[in-house]
C-alpha positions as CSV (number, residue, x, y, z in Angstrom):
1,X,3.8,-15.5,47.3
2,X,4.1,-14.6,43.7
3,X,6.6,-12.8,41.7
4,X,5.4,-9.4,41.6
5,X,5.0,-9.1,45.4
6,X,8.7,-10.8,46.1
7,X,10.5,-8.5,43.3
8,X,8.2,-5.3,45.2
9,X,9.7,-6.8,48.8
10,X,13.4,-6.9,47.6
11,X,13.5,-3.5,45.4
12,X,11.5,-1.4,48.4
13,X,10.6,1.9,47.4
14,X,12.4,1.6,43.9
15,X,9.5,-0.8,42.8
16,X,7.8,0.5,40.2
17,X,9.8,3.6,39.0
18,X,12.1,4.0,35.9
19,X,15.3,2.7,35.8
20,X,17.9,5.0,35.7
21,X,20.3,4.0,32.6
22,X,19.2,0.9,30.0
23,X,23.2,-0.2,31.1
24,X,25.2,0.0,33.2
25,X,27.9,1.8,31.1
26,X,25.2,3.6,28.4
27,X,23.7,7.2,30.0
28,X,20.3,6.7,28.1
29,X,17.1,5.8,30.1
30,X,14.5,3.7,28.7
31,X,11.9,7.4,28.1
32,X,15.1,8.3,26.2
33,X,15.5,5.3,24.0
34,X,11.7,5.0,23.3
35,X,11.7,8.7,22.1
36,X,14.8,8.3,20.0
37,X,13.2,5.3,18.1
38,X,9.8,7.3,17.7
39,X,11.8,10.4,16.3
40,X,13.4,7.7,13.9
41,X,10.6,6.2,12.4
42,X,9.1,9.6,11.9
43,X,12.3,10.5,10.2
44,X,12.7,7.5,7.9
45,X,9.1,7.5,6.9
46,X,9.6,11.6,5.8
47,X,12.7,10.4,4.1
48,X,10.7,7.8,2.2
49,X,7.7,10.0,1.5
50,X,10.5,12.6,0.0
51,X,11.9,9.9,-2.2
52,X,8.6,8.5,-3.9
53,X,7.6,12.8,-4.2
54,X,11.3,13.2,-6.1
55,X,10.8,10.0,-8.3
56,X,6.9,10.8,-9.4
57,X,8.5,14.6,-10.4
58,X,11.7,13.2,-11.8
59,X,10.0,10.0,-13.5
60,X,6.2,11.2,-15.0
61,X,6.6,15.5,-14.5
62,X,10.0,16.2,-15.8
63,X,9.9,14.5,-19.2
64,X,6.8,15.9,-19.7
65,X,8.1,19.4,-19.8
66,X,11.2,18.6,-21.5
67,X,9.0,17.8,-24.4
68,X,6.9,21.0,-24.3
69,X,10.6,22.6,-24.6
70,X,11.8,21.0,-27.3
71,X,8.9,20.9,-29.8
């Protein structure tokens, strides 16, 4: 008998379906942590995007009208 069909034996009608928490004491499900890392990675790639936009203006646009004022 292999794994799969002893674990499907001993969890019944509970085999195959989502667990409920991740742990014991932690009320996130695995749907939940999945989508909180997605949301993350989106966010720190914006927030990275944003920060090379800011230093191209700040570092290569801004001097170059600060010049055009000052002349």
């Amino acid at each position: 008998m292999g794994e799969s069909k002893r674990r499907k034996e001993i969890l019944g009608d509970e085999y195959g379906k989502e667990k409920k928490t991740i742990l014991p004491g932690i009320p996130v499900t695995k749907q939940q942590s999945r989508q909180f890392m997605t949301w993350t990675t989106r966010g720190a790639w914006i927030g990275i995007g944003t920060l090379a936009f800011t230093w191209i203006m700040i570092r290569f646009i801004g001097p170059a009208f600060g010049w055009w004022t000052t002349n």
